[in-house]
N, C-alpha and C positions, 0 to 999 in steps of 0.2 A: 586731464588732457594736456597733453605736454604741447608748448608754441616753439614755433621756427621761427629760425634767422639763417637765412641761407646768403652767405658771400660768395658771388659769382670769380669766378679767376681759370687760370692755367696752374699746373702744379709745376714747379723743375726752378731751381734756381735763376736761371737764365728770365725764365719772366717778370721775376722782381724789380716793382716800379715801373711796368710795363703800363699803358694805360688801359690794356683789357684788367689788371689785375686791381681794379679800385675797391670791386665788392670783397675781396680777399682779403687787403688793407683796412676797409672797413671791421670786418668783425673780425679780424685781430686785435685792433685798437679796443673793439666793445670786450673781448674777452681778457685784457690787459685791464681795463679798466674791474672788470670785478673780480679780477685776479683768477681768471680760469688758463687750464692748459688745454689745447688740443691734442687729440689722438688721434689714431689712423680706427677706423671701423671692427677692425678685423680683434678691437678691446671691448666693442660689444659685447654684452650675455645678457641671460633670462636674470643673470645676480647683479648689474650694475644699475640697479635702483631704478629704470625708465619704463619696467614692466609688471603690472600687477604679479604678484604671488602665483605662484601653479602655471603659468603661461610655457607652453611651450618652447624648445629649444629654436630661436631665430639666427639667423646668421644674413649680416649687413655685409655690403662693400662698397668702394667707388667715393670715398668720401673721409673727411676726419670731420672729428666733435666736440666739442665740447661742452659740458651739462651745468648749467645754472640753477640748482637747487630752489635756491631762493627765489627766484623768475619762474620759475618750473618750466626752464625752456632749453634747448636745443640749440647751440651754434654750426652751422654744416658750414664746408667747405670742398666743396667735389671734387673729388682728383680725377675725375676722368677726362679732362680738357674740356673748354667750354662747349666746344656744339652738344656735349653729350651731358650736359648740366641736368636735364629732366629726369637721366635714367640713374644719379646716384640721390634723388631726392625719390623718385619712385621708391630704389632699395630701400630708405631711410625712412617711408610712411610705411611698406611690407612689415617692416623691422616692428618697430612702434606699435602697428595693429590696431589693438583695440582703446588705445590711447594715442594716438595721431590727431594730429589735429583737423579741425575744420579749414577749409581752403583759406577763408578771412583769419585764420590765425597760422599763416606763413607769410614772414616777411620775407620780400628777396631783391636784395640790394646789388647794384650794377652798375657799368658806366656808360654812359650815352652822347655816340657824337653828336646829336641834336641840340645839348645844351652845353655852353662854353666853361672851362675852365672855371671851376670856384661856383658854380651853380648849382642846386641842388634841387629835387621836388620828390614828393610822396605822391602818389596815387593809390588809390581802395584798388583798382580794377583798370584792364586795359588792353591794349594790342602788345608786340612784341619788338615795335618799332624798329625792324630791323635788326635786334641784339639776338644771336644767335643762340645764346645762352639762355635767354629766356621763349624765346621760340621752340627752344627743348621743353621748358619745362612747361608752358602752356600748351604742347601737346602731346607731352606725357599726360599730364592731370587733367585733357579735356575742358579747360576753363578758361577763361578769362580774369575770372574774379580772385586775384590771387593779389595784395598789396605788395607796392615795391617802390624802392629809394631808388632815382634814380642818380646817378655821381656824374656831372658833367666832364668832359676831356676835348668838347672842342673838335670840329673840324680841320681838314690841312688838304691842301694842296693836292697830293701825294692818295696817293691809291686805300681805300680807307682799311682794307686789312691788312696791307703795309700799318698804316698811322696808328692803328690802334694796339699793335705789336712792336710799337717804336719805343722807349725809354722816355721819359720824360724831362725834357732841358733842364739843366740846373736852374736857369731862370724862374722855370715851372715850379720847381719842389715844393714851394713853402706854399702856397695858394691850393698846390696838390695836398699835402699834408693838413693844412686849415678844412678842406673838406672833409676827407676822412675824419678827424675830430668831430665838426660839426654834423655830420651823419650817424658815428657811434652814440652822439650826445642826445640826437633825436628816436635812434632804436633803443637807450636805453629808457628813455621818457615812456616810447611805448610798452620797453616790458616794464617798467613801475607803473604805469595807470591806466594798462590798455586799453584806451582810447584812442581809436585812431585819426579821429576826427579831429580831438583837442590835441595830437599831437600835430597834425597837419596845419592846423590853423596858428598854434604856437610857433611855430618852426619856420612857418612859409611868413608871418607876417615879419621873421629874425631877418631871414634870408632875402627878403626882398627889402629892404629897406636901402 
């Protein structure tokens, strides 16, 4: 059974280092760290190793990958733009089948105005708080119970789909960036010892100190 890690984002140039694009940053940084590349979906087949033998022809979209052998895990990255984040992870379990994972073995990482700049938390299960990315994908898959990194960005003034489509001040970068690090540090904890619990409790007593 293959695991997820799903980084929330927009695709197109233009939204780089945008604050909706934290989950994007994040598991680029985790597949830079174990030296994976991404691809666009459409590199999918019944031959690139993610499907048992004899499995039928599937055909993925809405999304790029990239495959951790050694994790036996899945990096997505949705191209369909955020609000539609459920429907290129739907494609991506259709794809998978009968090796898809259970709900508790998708993680999906995002950012949230509710927690400020440089904050960080895990959750087993939850609402959608308002992320519209994730309100996709909790009602694509009917559930709640789906684990998720959240990536703080901080409230502002200013209209929040303005703010969270806004670039991040040069002031911001490095507090920006120390996250992303400390969030790939913590998803790749979980795929070396999936434990979600001990990575929650590790991570969260780092982070709150």
């Amino acid at each position: 059974m293959t695991r997820l890690i799903v980084g929330l984002g927009n695709p197109g140039s233009e939204y780089h280092w945008t604050r909706h694009n934290m989950g994007f940053h994040v598991v680029e940084e985790l597949a830079k760290e174990l030296g994976l590349l991404f691809q666009s979906a459409s590199c999918l087949s019944p031959t690139s190793g993610l499907l048992p033998a004899g499995d039928p022809g599937r055909s993925a979209r809405g999304f790029e990958w990239a495959h951790s052998v050694k994790h036996n895990a899945l990096l997505l990255k949705p191209t369909t733009f955020m609000n539609r984040s459920g429907r290129a992870l739907a494609s991506a379990l259709h794809f998978l089948g009968d090796v898809a994972p259970d709900f508790d073995e998708i993680f999906v990482v995002y950012d949230d105005l509710d927690l400020e700049l440089g904050q960080l938390r895990i959750r087993p299960h939850g609402g959608h708080g308002g992320q519209n990315g994730m309100r996709s994908i909790l009602e694509h898959l009917d559930t709640d119970s789906v684990p998720r990194l959240r990536v703080g960005i901080g409230r502002s003034g200013t209209d929040a789909a303005r703010h969270v489509l806004s670039p991040f001040l040069d002031k911001e970068m490095e507090d920006a960036k120390i996250s992303v690090r400390e969030a790939a540090e913590a998803l790749l904890d979980w795929l070396t010892t999936g434990d979600l619990s001990g990575c929650m409790t590790r991570f969260h007593s780092r982070w709150n100190c």
